[in-house]
CHARMM internal coordinates of N, CA and C (Angstrom, degrees):
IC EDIT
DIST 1 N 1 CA 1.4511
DIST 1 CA 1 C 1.5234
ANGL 1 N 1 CA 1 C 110.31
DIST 1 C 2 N 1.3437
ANGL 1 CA 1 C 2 N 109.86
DIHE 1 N 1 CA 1 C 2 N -50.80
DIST 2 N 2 CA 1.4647
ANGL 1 C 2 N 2 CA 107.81
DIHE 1 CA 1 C 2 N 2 CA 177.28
DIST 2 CA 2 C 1.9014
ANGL 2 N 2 CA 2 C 109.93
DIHE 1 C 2 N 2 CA 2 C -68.00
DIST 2 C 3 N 0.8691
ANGL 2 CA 2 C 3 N 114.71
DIHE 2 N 2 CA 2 C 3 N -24.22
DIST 3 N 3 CA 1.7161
ANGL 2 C 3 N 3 CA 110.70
DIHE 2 CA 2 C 3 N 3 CA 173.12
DIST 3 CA 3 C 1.7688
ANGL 3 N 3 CA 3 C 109.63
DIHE 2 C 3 N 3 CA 3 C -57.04
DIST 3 C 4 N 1.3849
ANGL 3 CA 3 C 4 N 93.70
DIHE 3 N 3 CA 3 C 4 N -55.41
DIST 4 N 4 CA 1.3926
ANGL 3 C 4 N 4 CA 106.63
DIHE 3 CA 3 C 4 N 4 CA 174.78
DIST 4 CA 4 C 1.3876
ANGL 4 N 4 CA 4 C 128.05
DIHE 3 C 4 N 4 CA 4 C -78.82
DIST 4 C 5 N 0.6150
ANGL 4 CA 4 C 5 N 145.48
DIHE 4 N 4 CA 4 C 5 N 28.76
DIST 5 N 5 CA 1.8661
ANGL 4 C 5 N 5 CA 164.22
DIHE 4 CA 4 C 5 N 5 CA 140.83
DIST 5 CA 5 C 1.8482
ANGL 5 N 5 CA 5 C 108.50
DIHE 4 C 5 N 5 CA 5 C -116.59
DIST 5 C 6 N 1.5246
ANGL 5 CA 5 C 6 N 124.00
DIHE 5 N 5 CA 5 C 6 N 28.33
DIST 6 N 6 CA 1.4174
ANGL 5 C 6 N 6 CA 114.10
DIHE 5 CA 5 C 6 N 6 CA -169.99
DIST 6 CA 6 C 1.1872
ANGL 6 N 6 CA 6 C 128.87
DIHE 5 C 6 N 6 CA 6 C 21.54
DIST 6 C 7 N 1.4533
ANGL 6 CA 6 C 7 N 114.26
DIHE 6 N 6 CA 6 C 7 N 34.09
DIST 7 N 7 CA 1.6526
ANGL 6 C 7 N 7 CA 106.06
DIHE 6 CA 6 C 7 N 7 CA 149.15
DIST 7 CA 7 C 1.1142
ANGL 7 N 7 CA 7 C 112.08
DIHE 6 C 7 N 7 CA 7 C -115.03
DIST 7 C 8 N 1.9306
ANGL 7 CA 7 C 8 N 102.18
DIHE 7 N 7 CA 7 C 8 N 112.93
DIST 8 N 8 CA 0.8424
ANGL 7 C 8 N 8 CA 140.14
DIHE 7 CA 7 C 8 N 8 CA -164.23
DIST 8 CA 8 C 1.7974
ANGL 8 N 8 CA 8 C 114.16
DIHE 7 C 8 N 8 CA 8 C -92.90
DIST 8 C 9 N 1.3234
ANGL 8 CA 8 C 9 N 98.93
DIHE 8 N 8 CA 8 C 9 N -45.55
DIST 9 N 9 CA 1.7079
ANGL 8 C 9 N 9 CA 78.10
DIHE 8 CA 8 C 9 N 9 CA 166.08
DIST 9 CA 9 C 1.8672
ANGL 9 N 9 CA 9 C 123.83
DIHE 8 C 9 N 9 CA 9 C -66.77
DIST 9 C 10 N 1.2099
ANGL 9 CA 9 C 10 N 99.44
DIHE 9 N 9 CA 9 C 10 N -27.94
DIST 10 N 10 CA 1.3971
ANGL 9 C 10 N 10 CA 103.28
DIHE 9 CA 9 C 10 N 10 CA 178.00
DIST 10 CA 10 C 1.3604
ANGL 10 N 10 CA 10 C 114.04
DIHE 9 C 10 N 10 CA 10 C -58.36
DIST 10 C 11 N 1.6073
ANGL 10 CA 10 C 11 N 118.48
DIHE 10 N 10 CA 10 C 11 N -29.87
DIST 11 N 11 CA 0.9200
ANGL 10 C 11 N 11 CA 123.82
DIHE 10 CA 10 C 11 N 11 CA -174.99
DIST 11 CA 11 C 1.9232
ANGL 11 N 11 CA 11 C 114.08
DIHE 10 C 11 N 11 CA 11 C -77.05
DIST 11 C 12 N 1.3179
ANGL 11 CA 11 C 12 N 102.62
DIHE 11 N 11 CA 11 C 12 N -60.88
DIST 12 N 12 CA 1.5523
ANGL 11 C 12 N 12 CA 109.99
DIHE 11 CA 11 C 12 N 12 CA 129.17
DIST 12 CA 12 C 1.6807
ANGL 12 N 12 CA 12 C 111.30
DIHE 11 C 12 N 12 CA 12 C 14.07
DIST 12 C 13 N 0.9499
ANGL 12 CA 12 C 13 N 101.12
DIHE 12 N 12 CA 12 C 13 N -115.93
DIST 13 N 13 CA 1.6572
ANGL 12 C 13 N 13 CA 135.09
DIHE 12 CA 12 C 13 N 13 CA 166.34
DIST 13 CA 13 C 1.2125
ANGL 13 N 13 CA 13 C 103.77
DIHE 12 C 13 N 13 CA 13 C -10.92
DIST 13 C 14 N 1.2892
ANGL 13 CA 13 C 14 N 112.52
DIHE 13 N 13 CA 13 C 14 N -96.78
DIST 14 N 14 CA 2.0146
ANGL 13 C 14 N 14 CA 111.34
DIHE 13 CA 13 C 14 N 14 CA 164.16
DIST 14 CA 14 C 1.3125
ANGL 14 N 14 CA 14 C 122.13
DIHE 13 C 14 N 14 CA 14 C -45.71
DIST 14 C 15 N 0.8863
ANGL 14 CA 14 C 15 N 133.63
DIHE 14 N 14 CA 14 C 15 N -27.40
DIST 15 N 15 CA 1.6424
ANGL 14 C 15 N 15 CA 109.55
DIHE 14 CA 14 C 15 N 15 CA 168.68
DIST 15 CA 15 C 1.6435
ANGL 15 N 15 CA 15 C 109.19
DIHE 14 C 15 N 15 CA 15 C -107.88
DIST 15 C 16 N 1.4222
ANGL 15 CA 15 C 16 N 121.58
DIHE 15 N 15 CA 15 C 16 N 43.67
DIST 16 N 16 CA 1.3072
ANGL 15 C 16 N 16 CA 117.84
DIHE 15 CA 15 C 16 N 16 CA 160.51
DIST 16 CA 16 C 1.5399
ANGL 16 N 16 CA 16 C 90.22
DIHE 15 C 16 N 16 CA 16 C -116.61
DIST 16 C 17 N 1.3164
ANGL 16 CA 16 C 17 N 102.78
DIHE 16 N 16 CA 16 C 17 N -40.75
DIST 17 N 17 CA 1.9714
ANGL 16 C 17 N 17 CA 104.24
DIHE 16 CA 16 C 17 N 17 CA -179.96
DIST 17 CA 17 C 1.6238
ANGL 17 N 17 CA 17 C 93.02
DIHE 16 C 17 N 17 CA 17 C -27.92
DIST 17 C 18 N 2.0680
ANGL 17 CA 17 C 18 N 116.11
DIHE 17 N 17 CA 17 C 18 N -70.24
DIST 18 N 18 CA 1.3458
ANGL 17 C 18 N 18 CA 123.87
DIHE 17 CA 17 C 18 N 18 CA -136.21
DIST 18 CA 18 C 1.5538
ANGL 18 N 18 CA 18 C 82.31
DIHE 17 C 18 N 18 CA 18 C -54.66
DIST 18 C 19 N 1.4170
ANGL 18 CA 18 C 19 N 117.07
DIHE 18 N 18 CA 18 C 19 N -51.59
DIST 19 N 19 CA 1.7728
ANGL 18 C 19 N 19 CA 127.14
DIHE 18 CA 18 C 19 N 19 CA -139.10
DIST 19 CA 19 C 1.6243
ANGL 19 N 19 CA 19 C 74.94
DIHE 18 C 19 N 19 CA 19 C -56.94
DIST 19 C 20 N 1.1221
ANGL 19 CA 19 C 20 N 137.18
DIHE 19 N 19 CA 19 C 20 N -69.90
DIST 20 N 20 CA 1.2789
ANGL 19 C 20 N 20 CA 137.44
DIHE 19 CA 19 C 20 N 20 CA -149.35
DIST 20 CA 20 C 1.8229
ANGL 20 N 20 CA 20 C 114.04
DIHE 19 C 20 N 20 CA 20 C -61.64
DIST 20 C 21 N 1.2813
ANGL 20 CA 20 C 21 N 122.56
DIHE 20 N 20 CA 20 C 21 N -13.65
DIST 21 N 21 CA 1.7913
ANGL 20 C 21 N 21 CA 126.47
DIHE 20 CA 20 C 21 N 21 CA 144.30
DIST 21 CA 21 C 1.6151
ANGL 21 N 21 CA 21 C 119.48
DIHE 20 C 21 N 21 CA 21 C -93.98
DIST 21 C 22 N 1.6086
ANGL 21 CA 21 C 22 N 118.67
DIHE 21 N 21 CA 21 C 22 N -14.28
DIST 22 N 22 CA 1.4466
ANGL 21 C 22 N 22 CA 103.73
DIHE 21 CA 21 C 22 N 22 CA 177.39
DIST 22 CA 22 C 1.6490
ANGL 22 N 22 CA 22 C 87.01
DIHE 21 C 22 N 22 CA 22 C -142.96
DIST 22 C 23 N 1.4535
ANGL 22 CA 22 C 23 N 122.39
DIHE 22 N 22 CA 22 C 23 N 80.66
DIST 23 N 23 CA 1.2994
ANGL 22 C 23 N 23 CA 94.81
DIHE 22 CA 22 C 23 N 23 CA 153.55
DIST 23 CA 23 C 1.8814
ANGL 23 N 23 CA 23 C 172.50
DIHE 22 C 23 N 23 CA 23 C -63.42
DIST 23 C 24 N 1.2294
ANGL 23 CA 23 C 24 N 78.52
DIHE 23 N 23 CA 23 C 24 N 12.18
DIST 24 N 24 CA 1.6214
ANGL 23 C 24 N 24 CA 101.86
DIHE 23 CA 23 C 24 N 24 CA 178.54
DIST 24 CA 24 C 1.5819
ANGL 24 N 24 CA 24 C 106.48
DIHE 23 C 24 N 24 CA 24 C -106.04
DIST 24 C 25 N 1.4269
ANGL 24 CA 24 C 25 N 127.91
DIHE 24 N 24 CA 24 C 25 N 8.76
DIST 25 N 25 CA 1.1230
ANGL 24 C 25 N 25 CA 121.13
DIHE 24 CA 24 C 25 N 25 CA -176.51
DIST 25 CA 25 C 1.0027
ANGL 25 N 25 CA 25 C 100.15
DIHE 24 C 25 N 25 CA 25 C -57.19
DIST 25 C 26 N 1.3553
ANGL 25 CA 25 C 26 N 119.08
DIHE 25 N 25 CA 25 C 26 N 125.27
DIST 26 N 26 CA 1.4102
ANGL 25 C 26 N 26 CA 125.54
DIHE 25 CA 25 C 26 N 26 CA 172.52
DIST 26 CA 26 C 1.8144
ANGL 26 N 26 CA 26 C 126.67
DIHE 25 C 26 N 26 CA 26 C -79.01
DIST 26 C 27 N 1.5367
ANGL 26 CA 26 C 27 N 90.63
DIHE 26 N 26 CA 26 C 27 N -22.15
DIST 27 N 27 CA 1.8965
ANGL 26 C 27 N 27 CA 100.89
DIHE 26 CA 26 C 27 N 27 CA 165.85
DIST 27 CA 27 C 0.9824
ANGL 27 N 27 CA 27 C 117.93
DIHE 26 C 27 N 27 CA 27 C -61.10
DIST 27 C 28 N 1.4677
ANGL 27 CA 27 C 28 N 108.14
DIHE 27 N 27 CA 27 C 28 N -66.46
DIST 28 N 28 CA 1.4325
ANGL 27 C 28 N 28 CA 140.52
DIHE 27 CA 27 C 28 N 28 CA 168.27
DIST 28 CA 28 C 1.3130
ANGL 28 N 28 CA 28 C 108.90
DIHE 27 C 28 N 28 CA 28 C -14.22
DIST 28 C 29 N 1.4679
ANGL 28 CA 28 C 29 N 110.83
DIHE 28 N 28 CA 28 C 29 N -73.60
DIST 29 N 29 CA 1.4678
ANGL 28 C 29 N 29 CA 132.05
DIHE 28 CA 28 C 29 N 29 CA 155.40
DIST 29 CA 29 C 1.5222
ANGL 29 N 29 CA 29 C 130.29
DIHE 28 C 29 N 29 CA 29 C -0.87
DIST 29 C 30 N 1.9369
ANGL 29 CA 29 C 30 N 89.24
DIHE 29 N 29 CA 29 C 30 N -81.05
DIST 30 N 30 CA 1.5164
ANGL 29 C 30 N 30 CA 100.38
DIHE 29 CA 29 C 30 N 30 CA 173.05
DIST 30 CA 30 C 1.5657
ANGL 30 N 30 CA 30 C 95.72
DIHE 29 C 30 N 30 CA 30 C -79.62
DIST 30 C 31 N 0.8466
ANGL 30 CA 30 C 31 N 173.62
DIHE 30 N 30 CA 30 C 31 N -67.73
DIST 31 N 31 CA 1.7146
ANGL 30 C 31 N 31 CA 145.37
DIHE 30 CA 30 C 31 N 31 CA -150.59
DIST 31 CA 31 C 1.2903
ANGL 31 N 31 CA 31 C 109.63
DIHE 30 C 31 N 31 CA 31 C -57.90
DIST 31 C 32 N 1.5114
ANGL 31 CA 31 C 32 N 119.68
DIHE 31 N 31 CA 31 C 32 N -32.69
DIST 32 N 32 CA 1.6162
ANGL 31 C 32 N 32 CA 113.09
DIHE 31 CA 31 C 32 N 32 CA 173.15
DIST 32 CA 32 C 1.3639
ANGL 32 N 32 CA 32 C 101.29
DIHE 31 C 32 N 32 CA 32 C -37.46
DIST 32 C 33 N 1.7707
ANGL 32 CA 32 C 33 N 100.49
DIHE 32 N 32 CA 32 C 33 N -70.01
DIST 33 N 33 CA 1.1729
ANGL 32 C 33 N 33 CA 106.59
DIHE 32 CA 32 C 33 N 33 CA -163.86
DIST 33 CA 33 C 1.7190
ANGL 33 N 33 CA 33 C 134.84
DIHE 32 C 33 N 33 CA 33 C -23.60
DIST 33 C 34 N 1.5935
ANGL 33 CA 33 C 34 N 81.99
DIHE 33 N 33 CA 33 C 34 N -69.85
DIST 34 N 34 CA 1.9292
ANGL 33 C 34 N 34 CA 115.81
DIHE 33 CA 33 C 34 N 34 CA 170.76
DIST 34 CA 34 C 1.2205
ANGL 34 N 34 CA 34 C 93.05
DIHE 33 C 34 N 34 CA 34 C -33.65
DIST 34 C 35 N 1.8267
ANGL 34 CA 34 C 35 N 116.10
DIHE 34 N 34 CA 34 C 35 N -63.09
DIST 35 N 35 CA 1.7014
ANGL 34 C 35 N 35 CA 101.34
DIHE 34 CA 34 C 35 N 35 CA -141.34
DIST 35 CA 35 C 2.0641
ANGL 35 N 35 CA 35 C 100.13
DIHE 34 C 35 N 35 CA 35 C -86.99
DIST 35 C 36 N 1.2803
ANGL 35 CA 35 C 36 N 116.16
DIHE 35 N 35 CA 35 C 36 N -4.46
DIST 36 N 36 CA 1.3705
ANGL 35 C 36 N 36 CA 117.95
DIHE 35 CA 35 C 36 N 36 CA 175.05
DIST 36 CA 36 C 1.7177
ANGL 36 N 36 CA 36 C 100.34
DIHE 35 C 36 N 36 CA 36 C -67.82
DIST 36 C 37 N 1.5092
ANGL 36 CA 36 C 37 N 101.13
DIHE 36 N 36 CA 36 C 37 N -50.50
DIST 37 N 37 CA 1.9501
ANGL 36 C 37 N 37 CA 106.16
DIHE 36 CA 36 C 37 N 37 CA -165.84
DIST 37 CA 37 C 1.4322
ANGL 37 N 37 CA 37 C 93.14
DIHE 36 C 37 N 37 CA 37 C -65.09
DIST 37 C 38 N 1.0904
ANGL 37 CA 37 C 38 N 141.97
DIHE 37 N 37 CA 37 C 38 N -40.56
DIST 38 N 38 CA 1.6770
ANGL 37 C 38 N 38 CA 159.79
DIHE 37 CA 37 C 38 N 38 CA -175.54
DIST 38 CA 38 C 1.8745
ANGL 38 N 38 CA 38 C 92.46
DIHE 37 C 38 N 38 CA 38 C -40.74
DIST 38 C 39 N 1.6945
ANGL 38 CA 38 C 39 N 111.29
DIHE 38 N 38 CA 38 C 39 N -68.81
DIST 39 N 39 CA 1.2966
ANGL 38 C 39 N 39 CA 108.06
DIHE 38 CA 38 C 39 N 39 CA 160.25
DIST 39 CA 39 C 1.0649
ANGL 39 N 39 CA 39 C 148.01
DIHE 38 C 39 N 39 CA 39 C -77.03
DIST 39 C 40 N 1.2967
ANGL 39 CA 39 C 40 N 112.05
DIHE 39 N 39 CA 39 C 40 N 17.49
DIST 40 N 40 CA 1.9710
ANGL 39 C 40 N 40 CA 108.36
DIHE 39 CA 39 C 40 N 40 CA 169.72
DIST 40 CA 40 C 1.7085
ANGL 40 N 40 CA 40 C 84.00
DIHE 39 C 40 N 40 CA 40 C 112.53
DIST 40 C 41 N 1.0935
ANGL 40 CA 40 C 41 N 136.78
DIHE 40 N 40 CA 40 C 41 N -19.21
DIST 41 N 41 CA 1.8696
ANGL 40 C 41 N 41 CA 116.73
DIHE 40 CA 40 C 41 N 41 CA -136.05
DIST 41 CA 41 C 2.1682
ANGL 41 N 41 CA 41 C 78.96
DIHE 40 C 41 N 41 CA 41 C -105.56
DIST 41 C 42 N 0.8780
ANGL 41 CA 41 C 42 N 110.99
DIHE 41 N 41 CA 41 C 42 N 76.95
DIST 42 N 42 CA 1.3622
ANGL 41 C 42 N 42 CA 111.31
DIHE 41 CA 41 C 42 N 42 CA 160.89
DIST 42 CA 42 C 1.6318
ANGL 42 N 42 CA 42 C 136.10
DIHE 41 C 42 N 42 CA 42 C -40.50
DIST 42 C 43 N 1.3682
ANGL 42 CA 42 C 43 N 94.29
DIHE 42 N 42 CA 42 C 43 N -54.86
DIST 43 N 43 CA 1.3370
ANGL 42 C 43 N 43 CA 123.41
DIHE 42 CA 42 C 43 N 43 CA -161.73
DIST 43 CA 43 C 2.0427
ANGL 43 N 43 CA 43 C 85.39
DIHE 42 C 43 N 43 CA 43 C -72.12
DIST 43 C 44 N 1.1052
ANGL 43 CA 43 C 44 N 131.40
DIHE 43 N 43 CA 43 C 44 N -68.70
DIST 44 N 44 CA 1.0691
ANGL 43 C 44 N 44 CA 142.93
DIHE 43 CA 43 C 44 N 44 CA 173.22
DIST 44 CA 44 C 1.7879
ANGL 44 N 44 CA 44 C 109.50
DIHE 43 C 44 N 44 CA 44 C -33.61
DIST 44 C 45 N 1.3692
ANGL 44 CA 44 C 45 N 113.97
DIHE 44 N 44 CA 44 C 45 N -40.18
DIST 45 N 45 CA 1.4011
ANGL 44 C 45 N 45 CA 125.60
DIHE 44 CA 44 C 45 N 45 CA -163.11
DIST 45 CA 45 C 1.8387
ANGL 45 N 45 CA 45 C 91.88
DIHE 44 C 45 N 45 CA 45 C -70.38
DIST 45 C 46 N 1.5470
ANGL 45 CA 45 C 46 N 106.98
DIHE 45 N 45 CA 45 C 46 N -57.77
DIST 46 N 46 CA 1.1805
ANGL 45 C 46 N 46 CA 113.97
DIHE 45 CA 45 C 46 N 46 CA -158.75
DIST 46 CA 46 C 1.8878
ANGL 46 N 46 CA 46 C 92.38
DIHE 45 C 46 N 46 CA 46 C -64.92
DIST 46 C 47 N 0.8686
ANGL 46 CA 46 C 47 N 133.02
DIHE 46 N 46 CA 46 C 47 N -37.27
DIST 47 N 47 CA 1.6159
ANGL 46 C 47 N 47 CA 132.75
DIHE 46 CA 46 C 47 N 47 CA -165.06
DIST 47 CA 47 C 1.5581
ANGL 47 N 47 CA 47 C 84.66
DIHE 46 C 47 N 47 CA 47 C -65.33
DIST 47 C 48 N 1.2309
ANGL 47 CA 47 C 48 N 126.23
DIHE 47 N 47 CA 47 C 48 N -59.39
DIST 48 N 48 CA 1.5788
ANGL 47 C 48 N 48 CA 119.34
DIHE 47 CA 47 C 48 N 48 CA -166.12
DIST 48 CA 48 C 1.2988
ANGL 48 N 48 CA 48 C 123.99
DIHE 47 C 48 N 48 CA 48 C -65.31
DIST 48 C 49 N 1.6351
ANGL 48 CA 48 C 49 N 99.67
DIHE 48 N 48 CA 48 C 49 N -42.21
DIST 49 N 49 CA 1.2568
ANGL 48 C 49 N 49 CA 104.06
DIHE 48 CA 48 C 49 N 49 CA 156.41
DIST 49 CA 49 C 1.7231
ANGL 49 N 49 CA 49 C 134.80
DIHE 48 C 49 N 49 CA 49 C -47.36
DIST 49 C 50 N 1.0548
ANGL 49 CA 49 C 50 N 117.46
DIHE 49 N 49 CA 49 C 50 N -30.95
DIST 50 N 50 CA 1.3320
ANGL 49 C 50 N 50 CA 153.99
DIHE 49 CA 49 C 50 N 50 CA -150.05
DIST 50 CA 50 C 2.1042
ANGL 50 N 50 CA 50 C 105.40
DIHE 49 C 50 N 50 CA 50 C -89.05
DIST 50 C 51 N 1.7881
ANGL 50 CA 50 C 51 N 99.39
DIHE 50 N 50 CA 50 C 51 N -43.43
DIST 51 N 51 CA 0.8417
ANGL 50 C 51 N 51 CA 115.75
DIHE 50 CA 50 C 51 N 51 CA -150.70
DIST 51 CA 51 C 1.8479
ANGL 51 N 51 CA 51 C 106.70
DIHE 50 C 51 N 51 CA 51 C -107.95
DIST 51 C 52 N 1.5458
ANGL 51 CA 51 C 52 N 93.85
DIHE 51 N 51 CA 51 C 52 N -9.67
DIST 52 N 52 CA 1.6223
ANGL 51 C 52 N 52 CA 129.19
DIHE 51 CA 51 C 52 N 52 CA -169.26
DIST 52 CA 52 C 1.7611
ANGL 52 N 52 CA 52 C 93.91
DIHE 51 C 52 N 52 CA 52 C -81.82
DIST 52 C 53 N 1.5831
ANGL 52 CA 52 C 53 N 89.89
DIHE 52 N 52 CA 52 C 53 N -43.45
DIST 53 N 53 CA 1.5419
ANGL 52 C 53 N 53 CA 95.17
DIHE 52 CA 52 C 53 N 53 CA -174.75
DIST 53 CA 53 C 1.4933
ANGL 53 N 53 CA 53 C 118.71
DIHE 52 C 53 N 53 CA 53 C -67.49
DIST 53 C 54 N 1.3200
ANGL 53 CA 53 C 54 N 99.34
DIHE 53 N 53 CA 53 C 54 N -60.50
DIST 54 N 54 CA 1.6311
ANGL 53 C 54 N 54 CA 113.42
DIHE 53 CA 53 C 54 N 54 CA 161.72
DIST 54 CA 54 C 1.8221
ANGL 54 N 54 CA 54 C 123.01
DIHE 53 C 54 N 54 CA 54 C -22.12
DIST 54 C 55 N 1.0688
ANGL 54 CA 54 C 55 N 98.44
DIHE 54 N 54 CA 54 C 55 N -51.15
DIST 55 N 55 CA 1.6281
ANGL 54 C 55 N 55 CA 133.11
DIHE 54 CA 54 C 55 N 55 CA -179.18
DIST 55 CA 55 C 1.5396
ANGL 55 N 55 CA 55 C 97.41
DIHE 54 C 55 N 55 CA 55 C -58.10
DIST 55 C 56 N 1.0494
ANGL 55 CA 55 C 56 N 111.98
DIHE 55 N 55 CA 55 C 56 N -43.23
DIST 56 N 56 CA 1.8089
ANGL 55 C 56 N 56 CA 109.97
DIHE 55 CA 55 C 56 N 56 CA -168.12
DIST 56 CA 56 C 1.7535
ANGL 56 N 56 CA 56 C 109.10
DIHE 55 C 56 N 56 CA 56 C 111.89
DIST 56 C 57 N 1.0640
ANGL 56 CA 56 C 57 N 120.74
DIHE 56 N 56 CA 56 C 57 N 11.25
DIST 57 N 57 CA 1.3602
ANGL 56 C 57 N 57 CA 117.62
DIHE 56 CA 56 C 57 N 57 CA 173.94
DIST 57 CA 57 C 1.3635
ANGL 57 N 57 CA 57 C 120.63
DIHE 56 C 57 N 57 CA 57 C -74.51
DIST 57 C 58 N 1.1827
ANGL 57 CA 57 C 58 N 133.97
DIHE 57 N 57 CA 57 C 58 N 126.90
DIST 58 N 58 CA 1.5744
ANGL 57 C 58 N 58 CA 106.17
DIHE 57 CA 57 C 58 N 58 CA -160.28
DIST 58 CA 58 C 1.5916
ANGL 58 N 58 CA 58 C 85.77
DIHE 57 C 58 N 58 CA 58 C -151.13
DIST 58 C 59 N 1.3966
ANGL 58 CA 58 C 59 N 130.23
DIHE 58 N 58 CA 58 C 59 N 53.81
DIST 59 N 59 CA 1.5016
ANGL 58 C 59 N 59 CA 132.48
DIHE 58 CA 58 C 59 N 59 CA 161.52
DIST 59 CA 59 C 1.8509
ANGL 59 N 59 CA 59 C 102.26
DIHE 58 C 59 N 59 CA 59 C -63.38
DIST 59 C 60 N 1.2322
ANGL 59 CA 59 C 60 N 121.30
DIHE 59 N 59 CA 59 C 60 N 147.40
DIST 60 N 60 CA 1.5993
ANGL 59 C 60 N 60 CA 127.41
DIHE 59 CA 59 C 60 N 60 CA 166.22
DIST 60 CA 60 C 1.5524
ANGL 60 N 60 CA 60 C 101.89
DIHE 59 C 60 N 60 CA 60 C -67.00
DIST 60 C 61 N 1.2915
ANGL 60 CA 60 C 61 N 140.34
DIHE 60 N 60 CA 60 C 61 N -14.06
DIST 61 N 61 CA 1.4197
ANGL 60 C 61 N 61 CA 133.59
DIHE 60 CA 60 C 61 N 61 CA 176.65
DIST 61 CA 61 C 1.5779
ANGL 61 N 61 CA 61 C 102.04
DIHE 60 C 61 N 61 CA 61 C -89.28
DIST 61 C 62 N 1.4009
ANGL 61 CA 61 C 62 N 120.39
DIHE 61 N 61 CA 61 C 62 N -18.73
DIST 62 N 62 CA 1.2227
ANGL 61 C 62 N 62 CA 116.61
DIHE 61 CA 61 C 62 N 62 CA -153.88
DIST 62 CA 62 C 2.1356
ANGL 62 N 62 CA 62 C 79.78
DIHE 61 C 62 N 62 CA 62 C -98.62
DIST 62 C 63 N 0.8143
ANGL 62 CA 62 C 63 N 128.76
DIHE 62 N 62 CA 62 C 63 N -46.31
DIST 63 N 63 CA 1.4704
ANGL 62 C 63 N 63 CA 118.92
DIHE 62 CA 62 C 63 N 63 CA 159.53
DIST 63 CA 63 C 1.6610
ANGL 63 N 63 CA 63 C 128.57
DIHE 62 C 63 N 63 CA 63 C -48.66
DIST 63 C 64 N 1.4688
ANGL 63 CA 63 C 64 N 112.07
DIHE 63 N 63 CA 63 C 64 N -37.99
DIST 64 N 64 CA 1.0624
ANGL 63 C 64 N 64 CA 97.72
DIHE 63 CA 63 C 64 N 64 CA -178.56
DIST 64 CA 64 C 1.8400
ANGL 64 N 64 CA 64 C 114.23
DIHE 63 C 64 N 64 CA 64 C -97.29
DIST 64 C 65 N 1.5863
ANGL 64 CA 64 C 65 N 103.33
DIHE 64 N 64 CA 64 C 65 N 0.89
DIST 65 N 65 CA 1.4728
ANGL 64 C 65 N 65 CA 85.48
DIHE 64 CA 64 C 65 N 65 CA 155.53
DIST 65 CA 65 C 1.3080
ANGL 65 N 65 CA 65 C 114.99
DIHE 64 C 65 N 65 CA 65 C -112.72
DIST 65 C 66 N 1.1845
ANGL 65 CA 65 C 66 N 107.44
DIHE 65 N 65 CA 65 C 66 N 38.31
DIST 66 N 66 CA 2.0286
ANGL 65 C 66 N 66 CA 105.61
DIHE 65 CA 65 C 66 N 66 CA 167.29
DIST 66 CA 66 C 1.2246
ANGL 66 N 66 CA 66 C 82.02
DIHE 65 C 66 N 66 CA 66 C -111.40
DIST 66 C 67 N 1.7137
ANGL 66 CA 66 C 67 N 165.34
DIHE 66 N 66 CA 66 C 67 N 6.91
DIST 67 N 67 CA 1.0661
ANGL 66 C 67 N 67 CA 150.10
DIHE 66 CA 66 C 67 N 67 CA 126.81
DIST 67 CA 67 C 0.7905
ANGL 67 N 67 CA 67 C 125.08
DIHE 66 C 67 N 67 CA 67 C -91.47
DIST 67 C 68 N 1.5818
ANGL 67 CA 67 C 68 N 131.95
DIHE 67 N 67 CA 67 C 68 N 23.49
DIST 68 N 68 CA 1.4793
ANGL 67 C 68 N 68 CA 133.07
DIHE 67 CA 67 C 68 N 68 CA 156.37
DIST 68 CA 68 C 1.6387
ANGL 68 N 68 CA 68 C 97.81
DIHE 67 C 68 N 68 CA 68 C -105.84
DIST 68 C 69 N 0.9138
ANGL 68 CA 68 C 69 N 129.46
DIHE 68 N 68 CA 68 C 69 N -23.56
DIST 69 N 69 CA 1.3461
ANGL 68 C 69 N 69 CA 136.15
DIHE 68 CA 68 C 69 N 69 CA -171.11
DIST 69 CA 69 C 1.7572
ANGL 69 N 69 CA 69 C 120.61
DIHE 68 C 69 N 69 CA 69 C -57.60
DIST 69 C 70 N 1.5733
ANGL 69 CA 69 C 70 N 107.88
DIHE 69 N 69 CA 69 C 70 N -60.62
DIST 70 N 70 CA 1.1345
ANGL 69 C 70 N 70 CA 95.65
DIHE 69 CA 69 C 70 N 70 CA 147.69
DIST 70 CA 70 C 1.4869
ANGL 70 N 70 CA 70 C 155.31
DIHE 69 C 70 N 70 CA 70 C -31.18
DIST 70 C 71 N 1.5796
ANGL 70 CA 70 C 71 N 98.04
DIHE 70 N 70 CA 70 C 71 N -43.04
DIST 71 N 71 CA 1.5612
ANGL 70 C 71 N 71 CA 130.89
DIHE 70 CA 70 C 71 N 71 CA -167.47
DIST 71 CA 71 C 1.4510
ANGL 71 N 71 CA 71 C 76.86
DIHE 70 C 71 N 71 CA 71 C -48.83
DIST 71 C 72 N 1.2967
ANGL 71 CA 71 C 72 N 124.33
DIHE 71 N 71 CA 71 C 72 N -74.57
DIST 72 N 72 CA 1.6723
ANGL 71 C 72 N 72 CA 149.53
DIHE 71 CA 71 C 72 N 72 CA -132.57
DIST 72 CA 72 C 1.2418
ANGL 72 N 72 CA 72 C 96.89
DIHE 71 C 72 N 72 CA 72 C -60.27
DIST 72 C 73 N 1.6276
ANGL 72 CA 72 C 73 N 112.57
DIHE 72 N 72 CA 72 C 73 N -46.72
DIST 73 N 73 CA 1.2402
ANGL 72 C 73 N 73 CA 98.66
DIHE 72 CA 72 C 73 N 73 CA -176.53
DIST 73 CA 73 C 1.5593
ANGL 73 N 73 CA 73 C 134.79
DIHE 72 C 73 N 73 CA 73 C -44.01
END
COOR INIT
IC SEED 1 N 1 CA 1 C
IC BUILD
């Protein structure tokens, strides 16, 4: 909900809560990601992104922004 209304730290906020009882959430993960690149914080996006993958998340968006991610940098 908070992704989708751009509040993004809120969004932030709740999915560091989840990471912080299941850290390997791999959703969890990639929305960090999204909602970090969402604010400017790239470098952060690609680590989550990065780490989403690791996790077992394997959406085709979740690939093509771990190769847009770099770009940004």
């Amino acid at each position: 909900r908070h992704l989708a209304t751009g509040d993004f730290a809120g969004a932030r906020a709740g999915l560091e809560a989840l990471l912080a009882q299941q850290p390997g959430h791999g959703g969890a993960l990639e929305l960090l990601g999204l909602t970090a690149g969402n604010q400017g914080d790239f470098q952060a996006a690609a680590a989550h992104l990065e780490s989403a993958a690791q996790a077992g998340a394997a959406s085709p968006e979740l690939y093509y922004n771990l190769a847009v991610a770099p770009h940004k940098l």
